[in-house]
BAMARVO-16416 format. One record per atom (N, C-alpha, C, O): residue in three letters; x, y, z. Coordinates in steps of 0.1 Angstrom, whole numbers, plus 5000, padded with zeros to 4 digits. Atoms other than C-alpha are relative to their C-alpha. Last residue first. Layout:
AlaXYZ...
***
This chain:
Unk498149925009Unk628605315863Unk500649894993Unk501749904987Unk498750064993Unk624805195868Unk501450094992Unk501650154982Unk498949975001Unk621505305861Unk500749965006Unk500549945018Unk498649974991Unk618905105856Unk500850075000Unk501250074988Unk499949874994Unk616205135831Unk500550035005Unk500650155005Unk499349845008Unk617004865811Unk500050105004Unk500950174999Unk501149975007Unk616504615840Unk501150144993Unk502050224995Unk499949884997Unk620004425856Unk498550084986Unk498450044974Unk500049915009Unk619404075861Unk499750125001Unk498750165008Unk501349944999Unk619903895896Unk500150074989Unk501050154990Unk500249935016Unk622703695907Unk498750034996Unk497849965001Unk500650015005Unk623403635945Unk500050064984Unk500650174982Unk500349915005Unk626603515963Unk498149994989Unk497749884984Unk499249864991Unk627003345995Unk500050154989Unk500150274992Unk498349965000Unk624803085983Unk500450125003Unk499750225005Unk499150125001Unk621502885987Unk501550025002Unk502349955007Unk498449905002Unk619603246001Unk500949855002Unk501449815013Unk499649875008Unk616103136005Unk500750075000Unk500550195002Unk500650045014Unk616502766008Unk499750154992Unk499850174980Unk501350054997Unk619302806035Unk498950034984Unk499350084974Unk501249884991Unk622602826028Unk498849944995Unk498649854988Unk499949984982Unk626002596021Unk498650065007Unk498450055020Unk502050074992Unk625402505983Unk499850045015Unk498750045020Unk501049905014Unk628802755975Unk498549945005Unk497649995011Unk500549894989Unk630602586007Unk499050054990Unk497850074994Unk500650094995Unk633402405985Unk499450145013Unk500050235019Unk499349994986Unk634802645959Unk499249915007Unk498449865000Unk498650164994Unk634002465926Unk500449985015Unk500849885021Unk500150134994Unk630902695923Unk500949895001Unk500749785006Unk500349974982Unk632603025928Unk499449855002Unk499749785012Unk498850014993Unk634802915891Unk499150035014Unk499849995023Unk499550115005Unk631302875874Unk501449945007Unk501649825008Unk501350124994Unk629503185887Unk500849855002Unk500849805013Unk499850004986Unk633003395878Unk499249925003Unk499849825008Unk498850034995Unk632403255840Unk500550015015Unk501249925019Unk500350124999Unk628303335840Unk501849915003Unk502049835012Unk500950054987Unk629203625855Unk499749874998Unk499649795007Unk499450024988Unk631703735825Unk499549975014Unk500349985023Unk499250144996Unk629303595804Unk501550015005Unk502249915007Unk500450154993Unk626603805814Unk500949894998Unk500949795005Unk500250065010Unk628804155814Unk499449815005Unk499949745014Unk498950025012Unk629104325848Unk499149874988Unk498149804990Unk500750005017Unk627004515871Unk501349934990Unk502349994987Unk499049955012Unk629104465910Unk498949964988Unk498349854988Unk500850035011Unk627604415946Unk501050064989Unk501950144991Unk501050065000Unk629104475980Unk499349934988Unk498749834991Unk499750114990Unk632604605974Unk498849875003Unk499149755002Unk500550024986Unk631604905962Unk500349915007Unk500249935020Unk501749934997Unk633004875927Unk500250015017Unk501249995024Unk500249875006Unk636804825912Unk498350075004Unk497750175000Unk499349894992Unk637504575941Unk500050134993Unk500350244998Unk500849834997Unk634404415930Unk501350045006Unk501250075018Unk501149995009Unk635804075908Unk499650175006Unk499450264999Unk499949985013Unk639003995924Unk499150084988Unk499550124977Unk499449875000Unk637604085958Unk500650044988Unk500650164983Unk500949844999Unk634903825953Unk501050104999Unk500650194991Unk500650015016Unk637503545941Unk499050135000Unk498950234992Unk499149945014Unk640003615969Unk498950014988Unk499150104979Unk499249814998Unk636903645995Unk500850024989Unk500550114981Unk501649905004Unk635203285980Unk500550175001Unk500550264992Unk499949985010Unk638803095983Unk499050094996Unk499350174987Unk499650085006Unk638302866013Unk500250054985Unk500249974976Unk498950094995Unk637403096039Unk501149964990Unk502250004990Unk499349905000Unk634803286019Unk501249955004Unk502149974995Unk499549935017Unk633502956012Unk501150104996Unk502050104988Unk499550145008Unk633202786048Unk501250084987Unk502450094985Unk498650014993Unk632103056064Unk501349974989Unk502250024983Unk499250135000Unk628903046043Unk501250044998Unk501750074988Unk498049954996Unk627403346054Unk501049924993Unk502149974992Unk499350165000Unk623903296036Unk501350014998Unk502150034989Unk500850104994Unk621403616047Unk500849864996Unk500249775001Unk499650014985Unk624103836037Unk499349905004Unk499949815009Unk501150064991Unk624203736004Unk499850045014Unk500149955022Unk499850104988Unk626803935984Unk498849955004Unk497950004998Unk500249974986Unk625804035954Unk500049935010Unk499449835012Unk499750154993Unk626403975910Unk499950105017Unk500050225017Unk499449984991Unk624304205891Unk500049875010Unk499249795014Unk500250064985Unk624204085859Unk500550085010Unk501650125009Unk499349964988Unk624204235822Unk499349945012Unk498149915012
***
Protein backbone atom coordinates (compact mmCIF):
# COMPACT_ATOMS: atom_id res chain seq x y z
CA UNK A 1 0.00 0.00 0.00
CA UNK A 2 0.81 3.90 -0.87
CA UNK A 3 -0.20 6.94 0.20
CA UNK A 4 -0.45 9.09 -2.69
CA UNK A 5 -0.59 13.34 -1.55
CA UNK A 6 -0.87 16.51 -2.70
CA UNK A 7 2.38 18.62 -2.42
CA UNK A 8 1.66 21.82 -1.33
CA UNK A 9 5.06 22.93 -1.19
CA UNK A 10 5.23 22.19 -5.34
CA UNK A 11 2.10 23.95 -7.00
CA UNK A 12 2.94 23.23 -10.35
CA UNK A 13 0.38 25.38 -12.16
CA UNK A 14 1.24 24.04 -15.01
CA UNK A 15 0.16 20.33 -14.27
CA UNK A 16 -2.94 20.69 -12.49
CA UNK A 17 -3.86 22.95 -15.44
CA UNK A 18 -2.97 20.56 -17.99
CA UNK A 19 -4.69 17.33 -16.74
CA UNK A 20 -3.09 16.82 -13.05
CA UNK A 21 -6.77 18.05 -11.25
CA UNK A 22 -8.91 15.49 -13.64
CA UNK A 23 -6.41 12.75 -12.87
CA UNK A 24 -6.20 13.61 -8.98
CA UNK A 25 -10.01 13.94 -8.66
CA UNK A 26 -10.37 10.68 -10.51
CA UNK A 27 -8.35 8.98 -7.98
CA UNK A 28 -9.48 10.77 -4.31
CA UNK A 29 -12.96 11.80 -4.94
CA UNK A 30 -13.89 8.69 -2.84
CA UNK A 31 -11.31 10.08 0.15
CA UNK A 32 -10.61 13.43 1.51
CA UNK A 33 -9.54 14.99 -1.30
CA UNK A 34 -6.02 15.65 -0.01
CA UNK A 35 -4.30 12.31 0.15
CA UNK A 36 -5.66 8.69 -0.70
CA UNK A 37 -4.16 4.67 0.66
CA UNK A 38 -4.48 2.58 -2.30
CA UNK A 39 -2.99 -0.66 -3.64
CA UNK A 40 0.96 -0.36 -4.94
CA UNK A 41 0.21 -1.13 -8.35
CA UNK A 42 -2.63 0.91 -8.60
CA UNK A 43 -0.09 3.98 -7.67
CA UNK A 44 2.48 2.73 -9.40
CA UNK A 45 -0.14 2.88 -12.66
CA UNK A 46 -1.65 6.48 -11.65
CA UNK A 47 2.33 7.52 -10.88
CA UNK A 48 2.92 6.55 -14.56
CA UNK A 49 -0.06 8.27 -16.32
CA UNK A 50 0.75 11.83 -13.78
CA UNK A 51 4.17 11.57 -15.26
CA UNK A 52 3.28 12.20 -19.01
CA UNK A 53 1.35 15.32 -17.92
CA UNK A 54 3.84 18.12 -18.56
CA UNK A 55 4.73 20.06 -15.29
CA UNK A 56 5.22 16.68 -13.09
CA UNK A 57 9.35 17.70 -12.74
CA UNK A 58 8.17 21.34 -12.09
CA UNK A 59 9.29 21.77 -8.10
CA UNK A 60 11.96 22.50 -6.15
CA UNK A 61 14.40 19.78 -4.87
CA UNK A 62 12.42 19.15 -1.82
CA UNK A 63 9.05 18.67 -3.24
CA UNK A 64 9.96 17.64 -7.27
CA UNK A 65 6.19 17.15 -7.92
CA UNK A 66 2.73 18.09 -7.20
CA UNK A 67 2.08 14.77 -5.90
CA UNK A 68 3.94 12.77 -3.14
CA UNK A 69 4.17 8.93 -2.52
CA UNK A 70 5.15 7.63 0.66
CA UNK A 71 4.52 3.99 2.16
CA UNK A 72 1.84 3.14 4.38
CA UNK A 73 3.40 1.33 7.90
CA UNK A 74 1.52 -1.75 9.30
CA UNK A 75 0.35 -0.03 12.05
CA UNK A 76 -1.62 2.49 10.26
CA UNK A 77 -4.94 2.88 10.16
CA UNK A 78 -6.80 3.70 7.30
CA UNK A 79 -10.43 3.18 5.78
Amino acid sequence: MLRLSIDYECPAPGWWEKGGRELWTSLAEAFDGSSVVVDTHLAESWLARAREIPGWEGGPDYAPHPIAVSPVGDDEEFI
